[in-house]
C-alpha positions as CSV (number, residue, x, y, z in Angstrom):
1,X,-0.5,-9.9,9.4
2,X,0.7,-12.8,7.4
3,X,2.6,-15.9,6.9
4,X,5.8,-15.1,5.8
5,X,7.3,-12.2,4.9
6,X,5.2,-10.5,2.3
7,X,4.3,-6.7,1.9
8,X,2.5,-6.6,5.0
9,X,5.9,-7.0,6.3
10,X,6.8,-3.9,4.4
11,X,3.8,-2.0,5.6
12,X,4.8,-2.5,9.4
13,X,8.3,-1.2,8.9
14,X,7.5,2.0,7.0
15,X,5.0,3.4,9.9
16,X,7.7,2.9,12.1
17,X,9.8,6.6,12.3
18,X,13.6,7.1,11.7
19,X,15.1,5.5,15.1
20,X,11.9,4.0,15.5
21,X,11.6,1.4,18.4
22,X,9.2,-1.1,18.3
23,X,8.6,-4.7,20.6
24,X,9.5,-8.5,19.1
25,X,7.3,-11.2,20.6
26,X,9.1,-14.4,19.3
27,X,8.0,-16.7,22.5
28,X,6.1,-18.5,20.3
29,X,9.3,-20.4,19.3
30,X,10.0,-20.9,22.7
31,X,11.3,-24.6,23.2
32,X,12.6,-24.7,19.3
33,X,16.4,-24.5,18.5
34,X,15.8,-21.0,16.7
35,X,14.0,-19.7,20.4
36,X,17.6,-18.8,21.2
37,X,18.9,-16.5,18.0
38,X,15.5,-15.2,17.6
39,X,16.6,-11.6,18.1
40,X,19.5,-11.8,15.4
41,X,16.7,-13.0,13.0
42,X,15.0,-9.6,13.3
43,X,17.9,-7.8,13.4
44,X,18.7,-9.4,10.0
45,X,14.9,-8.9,8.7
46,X,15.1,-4.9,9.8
47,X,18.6,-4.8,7.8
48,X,16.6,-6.9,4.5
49,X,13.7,-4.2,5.1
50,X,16.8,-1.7,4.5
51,X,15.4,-0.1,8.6
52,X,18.7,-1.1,10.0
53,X,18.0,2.3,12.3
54,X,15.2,0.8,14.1
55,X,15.8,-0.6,17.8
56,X,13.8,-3.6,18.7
57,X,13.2,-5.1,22.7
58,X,12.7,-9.1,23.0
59,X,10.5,-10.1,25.0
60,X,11.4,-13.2,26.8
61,X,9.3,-13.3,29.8
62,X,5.8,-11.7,28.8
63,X,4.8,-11.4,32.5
64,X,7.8,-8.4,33.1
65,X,6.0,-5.4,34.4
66,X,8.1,-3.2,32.0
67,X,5.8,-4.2,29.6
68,X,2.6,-3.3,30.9
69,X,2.4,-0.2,29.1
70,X,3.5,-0.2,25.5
71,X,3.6,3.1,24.5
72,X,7.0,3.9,24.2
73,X,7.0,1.4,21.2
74,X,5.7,2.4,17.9
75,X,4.6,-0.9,17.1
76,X,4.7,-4.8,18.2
77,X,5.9,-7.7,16.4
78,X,4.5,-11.0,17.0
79,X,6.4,-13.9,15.3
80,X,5.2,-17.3,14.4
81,X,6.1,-20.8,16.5
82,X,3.9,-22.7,17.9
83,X,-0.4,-21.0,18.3
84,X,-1.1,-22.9,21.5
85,X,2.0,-22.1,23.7
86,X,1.9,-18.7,22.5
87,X,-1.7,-18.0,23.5
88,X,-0.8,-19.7,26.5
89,X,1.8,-17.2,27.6
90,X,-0.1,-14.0,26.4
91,X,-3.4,-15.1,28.6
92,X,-1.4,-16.4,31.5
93,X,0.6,-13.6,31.8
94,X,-1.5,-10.6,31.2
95,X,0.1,-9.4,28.2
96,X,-2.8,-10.5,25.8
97,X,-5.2,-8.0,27.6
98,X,-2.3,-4.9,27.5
99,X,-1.7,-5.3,23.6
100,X,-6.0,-5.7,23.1
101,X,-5.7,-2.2,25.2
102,X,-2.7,-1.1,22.1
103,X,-4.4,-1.8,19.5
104,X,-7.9,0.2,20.7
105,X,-5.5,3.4,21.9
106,X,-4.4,3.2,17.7
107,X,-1.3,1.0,18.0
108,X,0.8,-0.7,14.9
109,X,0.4,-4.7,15.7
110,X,1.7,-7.2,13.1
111,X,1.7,-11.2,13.5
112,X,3.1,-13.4,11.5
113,X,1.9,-17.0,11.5
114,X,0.7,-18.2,14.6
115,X,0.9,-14.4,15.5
116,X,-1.9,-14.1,12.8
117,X,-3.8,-17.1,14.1
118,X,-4.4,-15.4,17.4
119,X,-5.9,-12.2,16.0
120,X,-8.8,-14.3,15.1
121,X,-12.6,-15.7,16.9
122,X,-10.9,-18.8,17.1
123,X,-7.1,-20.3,17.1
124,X,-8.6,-23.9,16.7
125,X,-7.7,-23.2,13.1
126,X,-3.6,-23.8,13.8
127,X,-2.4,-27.4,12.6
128,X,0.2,-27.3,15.6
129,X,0.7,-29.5,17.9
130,X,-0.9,-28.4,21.6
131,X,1.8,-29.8,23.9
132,X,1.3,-27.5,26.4
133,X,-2.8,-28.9,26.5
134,X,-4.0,-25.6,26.4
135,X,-7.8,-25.7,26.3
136,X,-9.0,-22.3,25.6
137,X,-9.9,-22.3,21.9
138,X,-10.6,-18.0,21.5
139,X,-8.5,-15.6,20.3
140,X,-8.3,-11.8,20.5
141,X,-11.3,-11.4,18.0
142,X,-10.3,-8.1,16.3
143,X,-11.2,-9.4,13.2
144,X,-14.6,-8.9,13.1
145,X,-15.7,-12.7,14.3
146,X,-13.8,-14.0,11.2
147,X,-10.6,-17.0,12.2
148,X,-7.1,-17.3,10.2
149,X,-5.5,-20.1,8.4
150,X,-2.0,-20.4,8.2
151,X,0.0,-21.7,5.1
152,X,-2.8,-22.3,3.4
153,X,-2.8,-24.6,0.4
154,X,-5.1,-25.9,-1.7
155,X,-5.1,-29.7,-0.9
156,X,-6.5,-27.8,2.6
157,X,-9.3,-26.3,0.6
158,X,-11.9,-29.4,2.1
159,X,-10.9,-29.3,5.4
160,X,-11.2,-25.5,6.3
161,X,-14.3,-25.3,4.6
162,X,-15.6,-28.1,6.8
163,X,-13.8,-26.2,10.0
164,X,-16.2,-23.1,9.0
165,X,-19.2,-25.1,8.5
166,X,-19.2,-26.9,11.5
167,X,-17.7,-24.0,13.7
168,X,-20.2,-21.6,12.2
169,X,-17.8,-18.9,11.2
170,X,-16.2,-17.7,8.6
171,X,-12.0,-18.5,7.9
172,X,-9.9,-16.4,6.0
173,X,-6.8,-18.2,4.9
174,X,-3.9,-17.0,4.2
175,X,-1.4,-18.4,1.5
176,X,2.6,-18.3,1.9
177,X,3.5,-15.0,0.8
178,X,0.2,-12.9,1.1
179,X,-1.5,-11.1,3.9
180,X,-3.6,-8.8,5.3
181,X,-3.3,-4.6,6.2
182,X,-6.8,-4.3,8.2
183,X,-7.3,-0.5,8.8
184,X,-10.8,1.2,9.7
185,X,-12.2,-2.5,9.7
186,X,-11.4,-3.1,5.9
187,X,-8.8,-5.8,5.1
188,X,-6.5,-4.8,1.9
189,X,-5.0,-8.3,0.7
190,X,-1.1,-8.3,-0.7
191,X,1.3,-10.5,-1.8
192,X,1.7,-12.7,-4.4
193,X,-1.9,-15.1,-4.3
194,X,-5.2,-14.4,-3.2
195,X,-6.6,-14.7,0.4
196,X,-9.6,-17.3,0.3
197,X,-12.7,-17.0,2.6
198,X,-14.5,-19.9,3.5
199,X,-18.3,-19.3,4.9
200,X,-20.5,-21.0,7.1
201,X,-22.6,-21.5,4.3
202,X,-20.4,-23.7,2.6
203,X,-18.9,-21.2,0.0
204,X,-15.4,-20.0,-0.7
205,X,-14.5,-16.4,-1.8
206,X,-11.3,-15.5,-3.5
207,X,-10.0,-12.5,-3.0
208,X,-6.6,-11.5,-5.0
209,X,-4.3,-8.8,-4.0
210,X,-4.7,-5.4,-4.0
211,X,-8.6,-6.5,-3.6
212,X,-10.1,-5.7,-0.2
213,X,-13.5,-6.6,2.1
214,X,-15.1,-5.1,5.2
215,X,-14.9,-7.2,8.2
């Protein structure tokens, strides 16, 4: 997972086989003017990531039965837009409980953005705006209780560490540019700044790239 496109990126590309074919959740941009050409964006990142061989399947409408069972695809990509509507979607449409089910049978899942955020205990932790008033404030929880922060940046450093104090669990946030390879419950960091983890005991843990922790 991350928040742009750092070597996590890389990582989910090279697990996928020659003629790979993996699944591209971009709903999350639904109602945005880039919703529509979503699908010639990852064409375009699979050609930067030099995988121009690998077929993709957009999912527009999450609730299509064809994608009740996902293991025909070597790996999902979630993209960034908006946490809220996107949680929204997943939960209403069933989806969120078929790719919990892909990643326990071993599947390759990567989010980026507010596809990170919903990996975590909590999505709360997205700055977005909820327009679509959706109340439920958990996410999938395979990070081992821990929430994500998005874009993180410094002058933010106050607020998440509030967010984890008053929430009463712990935030990893995640700079443009770095992100997280969890495998076997360990988080590896990469990119180009360190990941900082905010506790509910009102400290802050830097962890630089290359560095990793249990969850």
């Amino acid at each position: 997972m991350n928040t742009n496109h750092s070597p996590s990126t890389n990582f989910f590309f090279e697990t996928l086989s020659i003629n790979g074919r993996f699944l591209y959740i971009p709903i999350a941009l639904r109602g945005h003017k880039y919703y529509a050409t979503a699908h010639l964006w990852m064409k375009g990142l699979t050609e930067l990531h030099k995988r121009g061989d690998l077929q993709f399947e957009n999912v527009d409408d999450p609730a299509d039965s064809k994608f009740n069972d996902l293991k025909s695809f070597e790996g999902v990509y979630i993209g960034g837009g908006n946490t809220w509507s996107l949680m929204d979607e997943l939960r209403s449409s069933g989806l969120s409980d078929t790719l919990l089910q892909y990643i326990k049978d071993g599947g390759v899942l990567y989010g980026g953005s507010a596809g990170a955020i919903i990996f975590g205990k909590r999505i709360d932790t997205s700055t977005d705006e909820n327009k679509v008033e959706y109340k439920e404030m958990t996410g999938f929880n395979i990070l081992g209780g821990y929430s994500i922060g998005c874009h993180f940046k410094e002058d933010q450093s106050d607020h998440y560490q509030d967010w984890a104090v008053k929430n009463k669990l712990p935030v990893i946030c995640l700079p443009e540019e770095t992100g997280l390879i969890i495998k076997n419950n360990i988080a590896l960091c990469v990119g180009t700044k360190p990941c900082v983890i905010y506790s509910v005991d009102n400290t802050r843990k830097d962890v630089g790239p290359g560095e990793s922790f249990s969850l």
